[in-house]
PDB file of N, CA, C, O and CB in Angstrom:
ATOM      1  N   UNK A   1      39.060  31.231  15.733  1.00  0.00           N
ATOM      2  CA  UNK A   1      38.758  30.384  14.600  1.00  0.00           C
ATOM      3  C   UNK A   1      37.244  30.341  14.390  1.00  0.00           C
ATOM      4  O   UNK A   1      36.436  30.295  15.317  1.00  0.00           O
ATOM      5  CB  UNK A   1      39.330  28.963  14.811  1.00  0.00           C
ATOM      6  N   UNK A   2      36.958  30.359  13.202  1.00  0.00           N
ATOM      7  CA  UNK A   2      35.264  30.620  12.854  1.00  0.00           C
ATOM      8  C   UNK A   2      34.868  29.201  12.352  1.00  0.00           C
ATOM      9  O   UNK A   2      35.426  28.838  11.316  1.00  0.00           O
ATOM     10  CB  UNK A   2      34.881  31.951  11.467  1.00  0.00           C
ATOM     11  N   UNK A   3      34.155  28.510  12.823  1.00  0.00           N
ATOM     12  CA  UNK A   3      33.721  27.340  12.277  1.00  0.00           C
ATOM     13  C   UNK A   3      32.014  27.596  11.745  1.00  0.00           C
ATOM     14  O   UNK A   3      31.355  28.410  12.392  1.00  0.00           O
ATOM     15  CB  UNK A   3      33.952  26.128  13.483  1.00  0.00           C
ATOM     16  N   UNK A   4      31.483  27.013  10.789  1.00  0.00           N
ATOM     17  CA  UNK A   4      30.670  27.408  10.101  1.00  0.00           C
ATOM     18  C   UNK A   4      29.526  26.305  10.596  1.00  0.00           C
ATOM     19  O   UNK A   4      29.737  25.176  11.039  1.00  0.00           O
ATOM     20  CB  UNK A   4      31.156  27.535   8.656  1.00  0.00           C
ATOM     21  N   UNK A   5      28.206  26.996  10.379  1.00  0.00           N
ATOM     22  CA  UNK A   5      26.633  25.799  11.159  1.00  0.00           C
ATOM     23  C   UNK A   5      26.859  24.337  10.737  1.00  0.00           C
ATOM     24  O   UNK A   5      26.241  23.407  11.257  1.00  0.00           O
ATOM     25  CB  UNK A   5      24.660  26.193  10.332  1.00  0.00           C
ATOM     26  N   UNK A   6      27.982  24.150   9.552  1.00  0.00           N
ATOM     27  CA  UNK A   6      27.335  22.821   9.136  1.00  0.00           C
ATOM     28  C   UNK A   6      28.663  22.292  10.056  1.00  0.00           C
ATOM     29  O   UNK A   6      28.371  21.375  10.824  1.00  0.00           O
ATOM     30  CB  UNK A   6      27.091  22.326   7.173  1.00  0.00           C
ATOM     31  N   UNK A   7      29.858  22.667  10.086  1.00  0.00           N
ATOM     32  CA  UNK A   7      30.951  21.923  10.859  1.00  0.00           C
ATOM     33  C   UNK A   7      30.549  21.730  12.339  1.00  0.00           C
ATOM     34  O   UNK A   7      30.898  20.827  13.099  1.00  0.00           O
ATOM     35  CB  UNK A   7      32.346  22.727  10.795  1.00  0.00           C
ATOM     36  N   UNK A   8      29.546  23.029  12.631  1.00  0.00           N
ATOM     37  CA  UNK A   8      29.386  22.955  14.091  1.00  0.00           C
ATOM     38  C   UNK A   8      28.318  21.482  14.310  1.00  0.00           C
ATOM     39  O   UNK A   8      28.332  20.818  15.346  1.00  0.00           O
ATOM     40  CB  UNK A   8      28.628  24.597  14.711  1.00  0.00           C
ATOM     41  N   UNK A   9      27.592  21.227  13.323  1.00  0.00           N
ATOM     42  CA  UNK A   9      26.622  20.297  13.724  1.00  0.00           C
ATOM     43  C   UNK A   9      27.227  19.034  12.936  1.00  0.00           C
ATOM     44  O   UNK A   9      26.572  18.013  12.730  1.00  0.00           O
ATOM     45  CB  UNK A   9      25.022  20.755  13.334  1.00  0.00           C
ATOM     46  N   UNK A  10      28.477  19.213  12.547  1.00  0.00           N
ATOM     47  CA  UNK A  10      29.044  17.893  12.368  1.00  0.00           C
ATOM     48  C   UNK A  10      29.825  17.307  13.518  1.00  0.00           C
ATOM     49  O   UNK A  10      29.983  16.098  13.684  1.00  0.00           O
ATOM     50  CB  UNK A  10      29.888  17.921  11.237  1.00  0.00           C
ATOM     51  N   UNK A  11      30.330  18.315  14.346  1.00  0.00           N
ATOM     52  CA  UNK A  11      30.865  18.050  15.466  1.00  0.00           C
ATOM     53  C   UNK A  11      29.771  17.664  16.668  1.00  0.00           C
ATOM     54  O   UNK A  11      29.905  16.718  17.444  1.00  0.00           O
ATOM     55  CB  UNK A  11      31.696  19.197  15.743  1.00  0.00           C
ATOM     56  N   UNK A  12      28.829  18.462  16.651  1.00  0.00           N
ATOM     57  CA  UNK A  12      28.013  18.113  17.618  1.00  0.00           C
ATOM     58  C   UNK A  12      27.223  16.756  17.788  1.00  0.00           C
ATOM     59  O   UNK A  12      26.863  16.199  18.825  1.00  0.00           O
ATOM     60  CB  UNK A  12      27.247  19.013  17.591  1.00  0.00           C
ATOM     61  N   UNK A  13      27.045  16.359  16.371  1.00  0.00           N
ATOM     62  CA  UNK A  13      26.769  14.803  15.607  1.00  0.00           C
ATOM     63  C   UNK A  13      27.566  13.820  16.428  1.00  0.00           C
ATOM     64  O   UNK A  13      27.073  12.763  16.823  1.00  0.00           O
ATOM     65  CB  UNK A  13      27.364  14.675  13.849  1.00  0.00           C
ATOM     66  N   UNK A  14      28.784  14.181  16.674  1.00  0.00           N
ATOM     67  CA  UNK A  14      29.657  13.282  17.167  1.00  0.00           C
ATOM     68  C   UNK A  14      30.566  13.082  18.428  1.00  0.00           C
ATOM     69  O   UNK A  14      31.677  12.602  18.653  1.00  0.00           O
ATOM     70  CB  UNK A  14      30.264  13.259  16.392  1.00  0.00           C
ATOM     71  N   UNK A  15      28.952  14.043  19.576  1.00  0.00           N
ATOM     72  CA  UNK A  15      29.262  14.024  20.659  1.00  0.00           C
ATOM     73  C   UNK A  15      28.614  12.665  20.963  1.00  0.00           C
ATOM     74  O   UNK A  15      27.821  12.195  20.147  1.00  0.00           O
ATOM     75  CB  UNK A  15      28.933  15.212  21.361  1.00  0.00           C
ATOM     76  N   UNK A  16      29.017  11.773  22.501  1.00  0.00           N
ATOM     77  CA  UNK A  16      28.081  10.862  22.547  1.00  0.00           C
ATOM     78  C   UNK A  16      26.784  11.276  23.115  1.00  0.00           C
ATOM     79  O   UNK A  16      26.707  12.380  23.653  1.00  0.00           O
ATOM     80  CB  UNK A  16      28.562   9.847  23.180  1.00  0.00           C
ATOM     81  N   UNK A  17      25.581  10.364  23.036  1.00  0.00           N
ATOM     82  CA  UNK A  17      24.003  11.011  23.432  1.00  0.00           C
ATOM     83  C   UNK A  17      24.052  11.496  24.084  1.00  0.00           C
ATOM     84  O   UNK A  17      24.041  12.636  23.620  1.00  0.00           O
ATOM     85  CB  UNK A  17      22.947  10.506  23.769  1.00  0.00           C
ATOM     86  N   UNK A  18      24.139  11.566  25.478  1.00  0.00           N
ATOM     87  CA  UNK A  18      23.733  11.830  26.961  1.00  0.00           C
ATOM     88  C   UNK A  18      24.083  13.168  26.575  1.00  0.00           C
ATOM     89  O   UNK A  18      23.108  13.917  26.639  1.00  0.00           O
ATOM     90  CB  UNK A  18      24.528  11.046  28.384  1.00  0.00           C
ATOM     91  N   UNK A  19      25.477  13.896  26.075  1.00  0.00           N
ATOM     92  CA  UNK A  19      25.521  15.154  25.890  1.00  0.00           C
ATOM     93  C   UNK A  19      25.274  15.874  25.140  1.00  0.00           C
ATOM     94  O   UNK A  19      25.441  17.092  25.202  1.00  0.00           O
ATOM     95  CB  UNK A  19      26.152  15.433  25.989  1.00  0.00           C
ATOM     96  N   UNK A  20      24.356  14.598  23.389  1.00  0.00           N
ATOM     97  CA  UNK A  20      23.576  16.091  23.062  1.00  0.00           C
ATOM     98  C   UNK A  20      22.260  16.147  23.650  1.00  0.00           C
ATOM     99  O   UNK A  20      21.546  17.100  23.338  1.00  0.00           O
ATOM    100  CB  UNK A  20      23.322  16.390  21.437  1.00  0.00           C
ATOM    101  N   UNK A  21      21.767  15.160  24.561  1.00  0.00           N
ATOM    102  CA  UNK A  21      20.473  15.236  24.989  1.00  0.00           C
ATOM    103  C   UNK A  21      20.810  16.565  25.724  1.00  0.00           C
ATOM    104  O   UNK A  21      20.157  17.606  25.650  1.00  0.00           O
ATOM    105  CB  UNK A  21      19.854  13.922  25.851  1.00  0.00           C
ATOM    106  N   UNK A  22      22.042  16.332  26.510  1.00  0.00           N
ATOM    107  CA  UNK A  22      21.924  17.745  27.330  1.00  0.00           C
ATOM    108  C   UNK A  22      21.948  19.131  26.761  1.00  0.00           C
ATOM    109  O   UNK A  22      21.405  20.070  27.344  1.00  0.00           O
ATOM    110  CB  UNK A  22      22.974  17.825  28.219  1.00  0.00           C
ATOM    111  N   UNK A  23      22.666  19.274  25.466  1.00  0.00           N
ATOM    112  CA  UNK A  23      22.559  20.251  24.340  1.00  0.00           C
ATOM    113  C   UNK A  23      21.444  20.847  23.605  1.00  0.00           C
ATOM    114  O   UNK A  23      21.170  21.978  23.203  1.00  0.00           O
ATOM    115  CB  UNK A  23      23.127  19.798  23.501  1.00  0.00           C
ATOM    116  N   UNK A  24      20.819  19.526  23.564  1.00  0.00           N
ATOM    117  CA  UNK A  24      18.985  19.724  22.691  1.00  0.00           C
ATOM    118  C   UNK A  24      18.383  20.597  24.279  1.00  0.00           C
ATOM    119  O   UNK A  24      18.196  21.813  24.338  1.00  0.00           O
ATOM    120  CB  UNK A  24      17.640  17.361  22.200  1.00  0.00           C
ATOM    121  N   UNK A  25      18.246  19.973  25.023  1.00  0.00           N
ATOM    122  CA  UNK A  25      17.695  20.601  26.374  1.00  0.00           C
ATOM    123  C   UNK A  25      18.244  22.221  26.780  1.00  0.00           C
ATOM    124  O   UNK A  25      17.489  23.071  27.252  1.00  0.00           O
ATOM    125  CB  UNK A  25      18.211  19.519  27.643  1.00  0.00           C
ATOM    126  N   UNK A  26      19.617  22.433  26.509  1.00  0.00           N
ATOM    127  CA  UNK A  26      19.752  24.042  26.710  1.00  0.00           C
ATOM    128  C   UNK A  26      19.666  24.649  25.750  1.00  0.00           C
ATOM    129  O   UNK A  26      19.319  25.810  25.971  1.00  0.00           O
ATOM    130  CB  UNK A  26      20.847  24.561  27.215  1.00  0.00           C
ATOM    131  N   UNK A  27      19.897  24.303  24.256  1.00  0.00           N
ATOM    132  CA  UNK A  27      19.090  25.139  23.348  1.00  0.00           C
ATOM    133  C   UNK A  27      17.446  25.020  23.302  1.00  0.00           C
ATOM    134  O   UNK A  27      16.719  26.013  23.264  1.00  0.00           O
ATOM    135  CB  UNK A  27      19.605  24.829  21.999  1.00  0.00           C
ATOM    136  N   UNK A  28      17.096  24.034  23.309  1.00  0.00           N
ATOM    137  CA  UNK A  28      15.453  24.426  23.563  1.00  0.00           C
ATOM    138  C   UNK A  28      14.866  25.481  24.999  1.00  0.00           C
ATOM    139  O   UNK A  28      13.805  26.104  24.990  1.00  0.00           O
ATOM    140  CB  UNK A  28      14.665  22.790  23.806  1.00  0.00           C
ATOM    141  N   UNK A  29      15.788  25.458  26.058  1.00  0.00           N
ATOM    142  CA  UNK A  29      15.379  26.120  26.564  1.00  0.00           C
ATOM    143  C   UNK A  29      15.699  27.750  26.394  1.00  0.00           C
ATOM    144  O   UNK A  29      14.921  28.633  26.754  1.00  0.00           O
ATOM    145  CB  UNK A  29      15.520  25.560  27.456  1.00  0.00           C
ATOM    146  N   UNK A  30      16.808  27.937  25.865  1.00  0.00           N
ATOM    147  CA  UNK A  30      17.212  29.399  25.352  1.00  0.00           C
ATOM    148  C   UNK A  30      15.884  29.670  24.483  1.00  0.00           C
ATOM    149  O   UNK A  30      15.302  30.654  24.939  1.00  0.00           O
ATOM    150  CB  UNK A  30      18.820  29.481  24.335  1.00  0.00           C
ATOM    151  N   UNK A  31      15.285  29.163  23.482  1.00  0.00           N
ATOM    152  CA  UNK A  31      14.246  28.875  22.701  1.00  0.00           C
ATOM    153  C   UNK A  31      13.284  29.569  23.167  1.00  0.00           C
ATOM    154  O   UNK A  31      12.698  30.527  22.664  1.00  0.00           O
ATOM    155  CB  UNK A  31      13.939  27.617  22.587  1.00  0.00           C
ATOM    156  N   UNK A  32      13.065  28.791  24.646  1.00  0.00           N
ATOM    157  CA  UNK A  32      11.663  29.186  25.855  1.00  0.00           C
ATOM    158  C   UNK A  32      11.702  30.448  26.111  1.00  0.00           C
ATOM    159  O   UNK A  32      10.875  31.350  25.975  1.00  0.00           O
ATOM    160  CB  UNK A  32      11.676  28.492  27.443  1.00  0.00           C
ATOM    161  N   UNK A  33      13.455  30.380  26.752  1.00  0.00           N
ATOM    162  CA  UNK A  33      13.308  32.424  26.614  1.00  0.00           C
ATOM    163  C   UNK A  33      13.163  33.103  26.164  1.00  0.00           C
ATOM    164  O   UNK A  33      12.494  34.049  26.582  1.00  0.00           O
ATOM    165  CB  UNK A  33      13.782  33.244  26.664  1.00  0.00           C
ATOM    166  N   UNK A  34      13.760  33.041  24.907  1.00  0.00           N
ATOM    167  CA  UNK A  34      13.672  33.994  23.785  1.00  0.00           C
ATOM    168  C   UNK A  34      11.742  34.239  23.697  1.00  0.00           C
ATOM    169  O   UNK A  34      11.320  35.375  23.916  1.00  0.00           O
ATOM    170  CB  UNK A  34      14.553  33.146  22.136  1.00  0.00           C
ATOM    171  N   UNK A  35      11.134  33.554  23.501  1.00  0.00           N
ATOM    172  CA  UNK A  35       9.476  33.019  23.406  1.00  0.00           C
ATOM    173  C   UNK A  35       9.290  34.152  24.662  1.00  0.00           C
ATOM    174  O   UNK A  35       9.013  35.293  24.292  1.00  0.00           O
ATOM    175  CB  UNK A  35       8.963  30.878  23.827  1.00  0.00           C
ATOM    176  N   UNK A  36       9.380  33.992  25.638  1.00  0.00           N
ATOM    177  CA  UNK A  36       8.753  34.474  26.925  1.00  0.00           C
ATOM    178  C   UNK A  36       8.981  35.922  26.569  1.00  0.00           C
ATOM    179  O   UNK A  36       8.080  36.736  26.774  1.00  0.00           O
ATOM    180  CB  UNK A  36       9.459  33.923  28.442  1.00  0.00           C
ATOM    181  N   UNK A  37      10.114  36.284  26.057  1.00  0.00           N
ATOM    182  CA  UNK A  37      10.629  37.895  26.093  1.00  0.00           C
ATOM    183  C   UNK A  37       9.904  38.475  25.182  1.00  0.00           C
ATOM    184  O   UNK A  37       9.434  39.573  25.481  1.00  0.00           O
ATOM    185  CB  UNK A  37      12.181  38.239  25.751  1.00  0.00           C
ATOM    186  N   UNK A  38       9.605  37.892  23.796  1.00  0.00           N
ATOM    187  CA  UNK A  38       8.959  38.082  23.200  1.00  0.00           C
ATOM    188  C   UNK A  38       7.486  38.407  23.379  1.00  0.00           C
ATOM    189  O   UNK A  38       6.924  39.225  22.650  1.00  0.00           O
ATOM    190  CB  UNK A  38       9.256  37.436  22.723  1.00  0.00           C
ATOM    191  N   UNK A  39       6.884  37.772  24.335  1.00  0.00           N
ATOM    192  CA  UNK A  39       5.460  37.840  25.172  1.00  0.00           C
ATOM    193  C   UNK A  39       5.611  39.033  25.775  1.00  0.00           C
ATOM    194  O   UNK A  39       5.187  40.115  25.368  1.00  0.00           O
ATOM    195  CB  UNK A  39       5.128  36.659  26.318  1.00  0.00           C
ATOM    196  N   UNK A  40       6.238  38.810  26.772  1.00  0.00           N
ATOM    197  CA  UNK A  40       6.479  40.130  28.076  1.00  0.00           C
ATOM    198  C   UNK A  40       6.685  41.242  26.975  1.00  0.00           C
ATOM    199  O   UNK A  40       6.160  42.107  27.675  1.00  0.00           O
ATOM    200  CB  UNK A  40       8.196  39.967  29.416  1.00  0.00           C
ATOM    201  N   UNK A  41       7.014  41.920  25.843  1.00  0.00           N
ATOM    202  CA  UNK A  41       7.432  42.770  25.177  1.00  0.00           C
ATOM    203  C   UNK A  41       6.279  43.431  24.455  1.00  0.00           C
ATOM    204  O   UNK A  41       6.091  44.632  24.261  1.00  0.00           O
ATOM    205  CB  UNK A  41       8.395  42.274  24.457  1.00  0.00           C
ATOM    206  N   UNK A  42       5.603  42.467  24.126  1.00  0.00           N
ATOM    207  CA  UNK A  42       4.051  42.253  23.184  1.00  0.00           C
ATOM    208  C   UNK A  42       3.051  42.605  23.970  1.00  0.00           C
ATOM    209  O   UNK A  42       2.114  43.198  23.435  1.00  0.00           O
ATOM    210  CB  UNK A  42       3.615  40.681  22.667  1.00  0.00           C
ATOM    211  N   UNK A  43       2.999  42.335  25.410  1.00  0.00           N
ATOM    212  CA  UNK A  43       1.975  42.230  26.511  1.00  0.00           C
ATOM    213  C   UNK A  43       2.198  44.251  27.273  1.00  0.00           C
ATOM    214  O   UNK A  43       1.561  45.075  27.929  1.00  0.00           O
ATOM    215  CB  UNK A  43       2.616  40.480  27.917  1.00  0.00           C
ATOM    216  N   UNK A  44       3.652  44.082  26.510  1.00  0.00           N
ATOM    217  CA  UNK A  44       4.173  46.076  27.672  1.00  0.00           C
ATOM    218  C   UNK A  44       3.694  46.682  25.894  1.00  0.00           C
ATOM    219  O   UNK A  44       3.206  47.812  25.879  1.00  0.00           O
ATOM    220  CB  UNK A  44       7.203  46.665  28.554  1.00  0.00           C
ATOM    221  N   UNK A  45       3.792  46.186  24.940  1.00  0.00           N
ATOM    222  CA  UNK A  45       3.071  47.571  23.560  1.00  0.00           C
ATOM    223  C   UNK A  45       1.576  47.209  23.892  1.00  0.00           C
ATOM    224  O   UNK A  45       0.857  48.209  23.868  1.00  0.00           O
ATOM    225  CB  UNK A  45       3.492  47.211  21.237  1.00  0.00           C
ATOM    226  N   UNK A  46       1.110  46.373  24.109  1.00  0.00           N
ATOM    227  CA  UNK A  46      -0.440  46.383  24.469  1.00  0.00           C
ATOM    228  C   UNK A  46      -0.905  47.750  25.425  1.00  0.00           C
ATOM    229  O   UNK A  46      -1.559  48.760  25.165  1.00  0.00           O
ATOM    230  CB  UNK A  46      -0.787  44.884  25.389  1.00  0.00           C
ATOM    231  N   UNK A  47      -0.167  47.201  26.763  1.00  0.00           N
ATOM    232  CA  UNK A  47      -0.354  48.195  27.767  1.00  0.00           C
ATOM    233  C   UNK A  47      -0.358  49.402  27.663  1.00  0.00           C
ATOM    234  O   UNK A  47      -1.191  50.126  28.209  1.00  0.00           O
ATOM    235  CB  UNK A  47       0.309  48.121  28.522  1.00  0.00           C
ATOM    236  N   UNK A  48       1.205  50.055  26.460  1.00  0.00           N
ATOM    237  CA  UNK A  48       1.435  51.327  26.361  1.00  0.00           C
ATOM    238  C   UNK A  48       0.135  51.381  25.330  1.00  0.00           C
ATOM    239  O   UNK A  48      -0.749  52.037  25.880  1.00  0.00           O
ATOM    240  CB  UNK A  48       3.030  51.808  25.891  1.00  0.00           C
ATOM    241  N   UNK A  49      -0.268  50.926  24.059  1.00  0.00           N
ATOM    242  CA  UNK A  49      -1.008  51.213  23.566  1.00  0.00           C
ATOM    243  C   UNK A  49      -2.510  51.514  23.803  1.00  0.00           C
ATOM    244  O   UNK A  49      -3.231  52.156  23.040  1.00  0.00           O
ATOM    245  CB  UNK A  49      -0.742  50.680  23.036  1.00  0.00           C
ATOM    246  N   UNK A  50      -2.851  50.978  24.921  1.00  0.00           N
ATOM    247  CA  UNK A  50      -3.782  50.704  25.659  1.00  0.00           C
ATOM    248  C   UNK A  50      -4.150  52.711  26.609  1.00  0.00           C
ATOM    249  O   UNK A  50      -5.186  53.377  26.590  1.00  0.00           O
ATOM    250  CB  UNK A  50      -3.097  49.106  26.713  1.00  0.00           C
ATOM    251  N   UNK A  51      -3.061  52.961  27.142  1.00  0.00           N
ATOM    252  CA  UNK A  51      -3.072  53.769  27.875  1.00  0.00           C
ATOM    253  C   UNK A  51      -3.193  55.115  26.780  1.00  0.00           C
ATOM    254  O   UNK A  51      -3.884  56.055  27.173  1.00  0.00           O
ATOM    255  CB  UNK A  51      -1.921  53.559  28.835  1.00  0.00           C
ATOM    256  N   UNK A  52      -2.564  55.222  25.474  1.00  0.00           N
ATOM    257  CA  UNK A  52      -2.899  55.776  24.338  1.00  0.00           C
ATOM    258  C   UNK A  52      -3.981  56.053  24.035  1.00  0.00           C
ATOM    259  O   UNK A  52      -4.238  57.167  23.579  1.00  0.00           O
ATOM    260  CB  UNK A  52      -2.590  55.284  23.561  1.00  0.00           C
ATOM    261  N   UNK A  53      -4.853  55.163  24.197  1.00  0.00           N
ATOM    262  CA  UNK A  53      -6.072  54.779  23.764  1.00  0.00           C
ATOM    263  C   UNK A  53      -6.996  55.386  24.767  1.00  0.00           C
ATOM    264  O   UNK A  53      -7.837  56.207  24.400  1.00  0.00           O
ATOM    265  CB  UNK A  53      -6.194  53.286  23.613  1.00  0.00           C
ATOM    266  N   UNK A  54      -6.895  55.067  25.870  1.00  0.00           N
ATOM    267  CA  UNK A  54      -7.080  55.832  27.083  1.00  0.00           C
ATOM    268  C   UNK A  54      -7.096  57.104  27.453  1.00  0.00           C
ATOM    269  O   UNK A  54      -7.993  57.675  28.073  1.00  0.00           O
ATOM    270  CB  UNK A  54      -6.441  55.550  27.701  1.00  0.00           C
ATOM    271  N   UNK A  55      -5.890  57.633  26.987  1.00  0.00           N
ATOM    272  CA  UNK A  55      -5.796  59.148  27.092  1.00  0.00           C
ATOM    273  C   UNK A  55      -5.042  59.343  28.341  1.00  0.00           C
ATOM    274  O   UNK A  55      -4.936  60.504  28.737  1.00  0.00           O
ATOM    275  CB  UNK A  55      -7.241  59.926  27.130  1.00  0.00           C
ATOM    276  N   UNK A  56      -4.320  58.083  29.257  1.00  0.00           N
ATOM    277  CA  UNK A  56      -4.021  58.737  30.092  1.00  0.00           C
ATOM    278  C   UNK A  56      -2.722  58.567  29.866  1.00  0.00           C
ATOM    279  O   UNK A  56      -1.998  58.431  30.853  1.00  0.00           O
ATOM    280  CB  UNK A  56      -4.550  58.529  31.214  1.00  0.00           C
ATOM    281  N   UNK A  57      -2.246  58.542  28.785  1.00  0.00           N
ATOM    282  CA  UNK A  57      -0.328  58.693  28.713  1.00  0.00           C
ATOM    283  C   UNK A  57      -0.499  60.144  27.267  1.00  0.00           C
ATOM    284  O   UNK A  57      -1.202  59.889  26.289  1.00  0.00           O
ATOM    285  CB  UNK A  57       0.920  56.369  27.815  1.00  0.00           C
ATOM    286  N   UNK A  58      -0.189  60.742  27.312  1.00  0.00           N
ATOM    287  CA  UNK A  58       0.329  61.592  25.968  1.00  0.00           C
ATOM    288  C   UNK A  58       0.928  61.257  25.201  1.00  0.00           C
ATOM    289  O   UNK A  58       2.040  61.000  25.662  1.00  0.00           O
ATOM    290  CB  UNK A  58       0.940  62.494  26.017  1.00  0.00           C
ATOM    291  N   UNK A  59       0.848  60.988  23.670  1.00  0.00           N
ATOM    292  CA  UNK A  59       1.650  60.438  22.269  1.00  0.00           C
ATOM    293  C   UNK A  59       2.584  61.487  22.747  1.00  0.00           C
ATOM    294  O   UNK A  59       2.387  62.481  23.445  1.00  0.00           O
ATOM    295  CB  UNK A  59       0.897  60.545  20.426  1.00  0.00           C
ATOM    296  N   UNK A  60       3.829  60.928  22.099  1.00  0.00           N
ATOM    297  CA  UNK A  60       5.236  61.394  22.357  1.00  0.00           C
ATOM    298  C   UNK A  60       5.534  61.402  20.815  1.00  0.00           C
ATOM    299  O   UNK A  60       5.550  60.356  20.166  1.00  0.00           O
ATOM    300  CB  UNK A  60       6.294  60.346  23.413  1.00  0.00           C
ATOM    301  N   UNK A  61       5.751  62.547  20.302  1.00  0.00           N
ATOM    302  CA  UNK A  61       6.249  62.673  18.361  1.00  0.00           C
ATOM    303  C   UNK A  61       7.634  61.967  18.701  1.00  0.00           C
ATOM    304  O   UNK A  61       8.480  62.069  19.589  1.00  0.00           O
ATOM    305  CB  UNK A  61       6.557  64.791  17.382  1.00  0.00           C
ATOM    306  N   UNK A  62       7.434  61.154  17.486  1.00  0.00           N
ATOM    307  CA  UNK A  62       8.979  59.839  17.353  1.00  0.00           C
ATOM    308  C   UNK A  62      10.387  60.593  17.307  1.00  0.00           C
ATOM    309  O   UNK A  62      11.400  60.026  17.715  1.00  0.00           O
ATOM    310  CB  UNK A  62       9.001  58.752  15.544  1.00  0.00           C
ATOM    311  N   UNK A  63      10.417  61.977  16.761  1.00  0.00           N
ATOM    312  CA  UNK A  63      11.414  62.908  16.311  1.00  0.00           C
ATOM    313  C   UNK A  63      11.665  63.261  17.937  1.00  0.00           C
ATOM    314  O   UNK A  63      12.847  63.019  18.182  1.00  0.00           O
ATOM    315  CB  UNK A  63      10.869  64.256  15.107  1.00  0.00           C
ATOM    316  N   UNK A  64      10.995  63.727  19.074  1.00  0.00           N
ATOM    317  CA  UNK A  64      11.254  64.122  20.047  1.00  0.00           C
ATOM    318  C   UNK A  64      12.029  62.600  20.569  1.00  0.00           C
ATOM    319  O   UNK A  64      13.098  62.635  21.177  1.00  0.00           O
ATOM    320  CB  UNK A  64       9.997  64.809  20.726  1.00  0.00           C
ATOM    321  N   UNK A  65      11.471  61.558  20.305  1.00  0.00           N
ATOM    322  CA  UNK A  65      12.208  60.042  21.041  1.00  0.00           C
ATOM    323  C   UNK A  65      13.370  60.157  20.654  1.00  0.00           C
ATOM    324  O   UNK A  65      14.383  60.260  21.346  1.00  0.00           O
ATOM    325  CB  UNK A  65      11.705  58.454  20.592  1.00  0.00           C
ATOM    326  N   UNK A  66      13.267  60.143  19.489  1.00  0.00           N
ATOM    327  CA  UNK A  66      14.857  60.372  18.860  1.00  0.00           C
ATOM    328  C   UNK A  66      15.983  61.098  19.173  1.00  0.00           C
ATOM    329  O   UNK A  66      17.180  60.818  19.237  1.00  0.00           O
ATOM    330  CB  UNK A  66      14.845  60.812  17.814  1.00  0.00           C
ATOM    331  N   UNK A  67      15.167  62.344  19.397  1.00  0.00           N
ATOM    332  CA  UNK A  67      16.153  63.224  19.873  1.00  0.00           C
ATOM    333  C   UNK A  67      17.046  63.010  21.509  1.00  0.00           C
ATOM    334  O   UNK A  67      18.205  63.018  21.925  1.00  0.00           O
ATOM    335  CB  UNK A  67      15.332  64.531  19.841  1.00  0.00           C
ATOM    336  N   UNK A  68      15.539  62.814  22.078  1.00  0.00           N
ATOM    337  CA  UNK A  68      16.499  62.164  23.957  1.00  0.00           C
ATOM    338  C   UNK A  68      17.404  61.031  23.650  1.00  0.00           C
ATOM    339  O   UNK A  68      18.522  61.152  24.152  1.00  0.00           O
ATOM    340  CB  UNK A  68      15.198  61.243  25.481  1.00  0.00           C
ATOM    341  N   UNK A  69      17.134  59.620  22.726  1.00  0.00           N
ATOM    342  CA  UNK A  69      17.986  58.680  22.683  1.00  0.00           C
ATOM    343  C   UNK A  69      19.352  59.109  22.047  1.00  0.00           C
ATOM    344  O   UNK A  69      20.393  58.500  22.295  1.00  0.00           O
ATOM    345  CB  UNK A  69      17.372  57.632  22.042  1.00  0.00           C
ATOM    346  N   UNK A  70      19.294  60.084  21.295  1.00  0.00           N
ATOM    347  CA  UNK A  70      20.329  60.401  20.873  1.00  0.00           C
ATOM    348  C   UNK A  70      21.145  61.360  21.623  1.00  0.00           C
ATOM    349  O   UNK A  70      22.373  61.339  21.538  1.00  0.00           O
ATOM    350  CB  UNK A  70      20.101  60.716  19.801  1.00  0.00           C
ATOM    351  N   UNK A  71      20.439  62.297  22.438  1.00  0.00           N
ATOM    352  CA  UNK A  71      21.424  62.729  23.461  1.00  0.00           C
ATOM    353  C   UNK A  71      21.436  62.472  24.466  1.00  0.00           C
ATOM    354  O   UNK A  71      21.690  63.444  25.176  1.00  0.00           O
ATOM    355  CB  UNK A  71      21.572  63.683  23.650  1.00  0.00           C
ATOM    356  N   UNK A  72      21.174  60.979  25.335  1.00  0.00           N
ATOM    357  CA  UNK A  72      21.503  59.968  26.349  1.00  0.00           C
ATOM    358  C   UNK A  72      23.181  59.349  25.481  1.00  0.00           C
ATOM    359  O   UNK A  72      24.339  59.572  25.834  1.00  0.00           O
ATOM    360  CB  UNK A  72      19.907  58.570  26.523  1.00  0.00           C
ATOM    361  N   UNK A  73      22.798  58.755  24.602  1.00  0.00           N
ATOM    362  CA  UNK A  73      24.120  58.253  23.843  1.00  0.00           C
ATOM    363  C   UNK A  73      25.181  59.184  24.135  1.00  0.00           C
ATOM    364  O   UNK A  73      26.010  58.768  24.944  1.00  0.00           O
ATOM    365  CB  UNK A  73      23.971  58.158  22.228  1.00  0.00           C
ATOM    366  N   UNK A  74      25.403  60.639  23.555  1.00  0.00           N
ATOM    367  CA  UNK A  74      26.354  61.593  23.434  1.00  0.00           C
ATOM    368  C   UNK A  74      26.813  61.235  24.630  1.00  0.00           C
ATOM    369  O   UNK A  74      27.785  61.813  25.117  1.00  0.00           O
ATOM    370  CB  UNK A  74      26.006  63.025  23.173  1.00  0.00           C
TER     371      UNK A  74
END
């Protein structure tokens, strides 16, 4: 059964407090993660870009990326 954002937060409206405090608290923290992964992700294109820049990694043509991801998949 598919219930839609506004039924879900009509129901959730009408949990008592204590459990949406506990609700606000694990979605804000999913929140945190999502945030952190986002960092750690931002902080590894720095690095690779960095080493680019450097000269000590070799540019890789996007068509060659493509091609290994696509025959890892197969």
């Amino acid at each position: 059964m598919q219930i839609s954002p506004e039924q879900l937060e009509a129901a959730i409206l009408q949990l008592p407090v204590h459990v949406r405090a506990r609700l606000a608290e694990l979605l804000i923290q999913s929140l945190d993660e999502a945030a952190e992964l986002d960092i750690a992700w931002a902080d590894e294109a720095d690095r690779r870009y960095e080493e680019l820049r450097a000269g000590t990694t070799p540019p890789v043509p996007a068509t060659d990326v493509f091609a290994k991801a696509r025959a890892r998949l197969q």
